[in-house]
N, C-alpha and C positions, 0 to 999 in steps of 0.2 A: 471549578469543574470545567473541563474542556467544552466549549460546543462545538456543536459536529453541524456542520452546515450541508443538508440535503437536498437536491435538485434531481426531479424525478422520483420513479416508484418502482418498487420491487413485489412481484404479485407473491402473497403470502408471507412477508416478510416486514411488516412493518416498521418505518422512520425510526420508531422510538427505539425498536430490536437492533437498529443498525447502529444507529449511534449508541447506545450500551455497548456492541460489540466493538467497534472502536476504541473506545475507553477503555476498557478491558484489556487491550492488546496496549494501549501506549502505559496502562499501569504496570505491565508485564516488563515491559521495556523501560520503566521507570523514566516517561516523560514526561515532563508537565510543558503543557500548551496551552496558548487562548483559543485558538480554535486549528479546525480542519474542516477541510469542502467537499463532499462526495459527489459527483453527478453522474446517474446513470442515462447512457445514451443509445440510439439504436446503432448497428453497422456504420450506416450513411455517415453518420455527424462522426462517428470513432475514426473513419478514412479516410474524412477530409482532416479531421486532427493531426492523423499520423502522415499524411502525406505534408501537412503544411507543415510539423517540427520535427521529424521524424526524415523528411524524405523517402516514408516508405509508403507505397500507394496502394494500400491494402489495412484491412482493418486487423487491428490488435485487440487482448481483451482488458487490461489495462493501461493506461497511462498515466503520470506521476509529475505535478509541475510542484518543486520544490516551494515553500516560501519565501521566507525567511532568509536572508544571505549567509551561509558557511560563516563562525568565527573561525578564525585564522589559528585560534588557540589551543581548538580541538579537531582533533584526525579526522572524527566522522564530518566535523562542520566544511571542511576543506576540499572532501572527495577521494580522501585516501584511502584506500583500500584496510578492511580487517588485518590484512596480514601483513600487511609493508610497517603499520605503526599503531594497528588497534589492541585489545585486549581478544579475547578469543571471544567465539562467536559466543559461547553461553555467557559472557560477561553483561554487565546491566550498562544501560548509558543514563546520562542524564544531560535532559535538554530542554530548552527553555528559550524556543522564538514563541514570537506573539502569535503567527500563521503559520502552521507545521506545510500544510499547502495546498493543493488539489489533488485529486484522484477521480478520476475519468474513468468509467466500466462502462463496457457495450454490453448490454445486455440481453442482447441476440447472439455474442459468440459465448457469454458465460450460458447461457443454454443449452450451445453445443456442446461445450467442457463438460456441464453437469451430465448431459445423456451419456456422454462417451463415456464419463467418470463412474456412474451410475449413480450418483449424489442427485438429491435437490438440486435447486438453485440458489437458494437461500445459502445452503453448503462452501457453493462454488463462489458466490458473490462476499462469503465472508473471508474465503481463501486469496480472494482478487483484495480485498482490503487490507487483510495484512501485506501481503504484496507490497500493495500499494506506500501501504507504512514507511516500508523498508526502506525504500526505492524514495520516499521524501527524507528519512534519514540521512540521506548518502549512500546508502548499500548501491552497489549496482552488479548481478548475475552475468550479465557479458562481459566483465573486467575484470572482476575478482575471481578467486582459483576454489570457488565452491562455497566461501562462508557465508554468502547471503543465503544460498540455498538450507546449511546447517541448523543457520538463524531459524529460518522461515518454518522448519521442522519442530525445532525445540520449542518456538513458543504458539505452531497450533496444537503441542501437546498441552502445553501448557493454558491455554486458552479453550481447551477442549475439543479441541477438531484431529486431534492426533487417534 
């Protein structure tokens, strides 16, 4: 079983709740891990994050520090895009580093998302973690021609958030 390493708290949402939900989404994804790092942070700590790897100076609502180094043997492990040499987005992966990676949530902008969204937080904080998933996978939405986004759809349906 993967462990899900958490740092900080989520009000109404308890540790044990988040890690199930993680799980859940890398079983959907057909991955097996030793672990993953969730830490949730206020604005402040998310803006120095992003301005210091990011160079953007301004806060985001997640961030994603890969683990484990890409094999060279598989597309996703590489950074290759879904569509230049992957299987389509509803295809299953299988993967198998020891630290899938970190994931970073402000948890003051996932509370804007949720008001605006009119979701929970808990909602919105589970949508930042698939995100998050993807985004240590290899997926990346600013590069690719839409299939992280597809991805990201078919399995909060599948995970129940659809």
């Amino acid at each position: 079983m993967t462990t899900v390493d958490i740092t900080g708290s989520v009000p109404r949402f308890p540790k044990r709740d988040i890690a199930t939900f993680a799980r859940r989404v890398l079983r959907h994804l057909d991955v097996v891990t030793d672990d993953l790092a969730i830490a949730f942070v206020d604005d402040a700590a998310m803006r120095k994050l992003n301005k210091d790897f990011r160079r953007k100076d301004k806060t985001t609502d997640v961030l994603t520090f890969p683990g484990e180094p890409l094999s060279a043997r598989d597309p996703y492990r590489s950074g290759a895009s879904h569509k230049s040499t992957g299987p389509s987005p509803s295809a299953r992966l299988r993967m198998t580093p020891e630290h899938l990676g970190d994931i970073v949530i402000s948890l003051d902008q996932a509370r804007r998302q949720a008001a605006d969204e009119k979701h929970s937080l808990a909602t919105e904080v589970r949508y930042l973690i698939l995100h998050g998933i993807l985004h240590s996978l290899g997926h990346d939405h600013e590069t690719d021609h839409g299939e992280m986004n597809a991805l990201e759809l078919e399995v909060r349906t599948k995970v129940g958030l659809g």
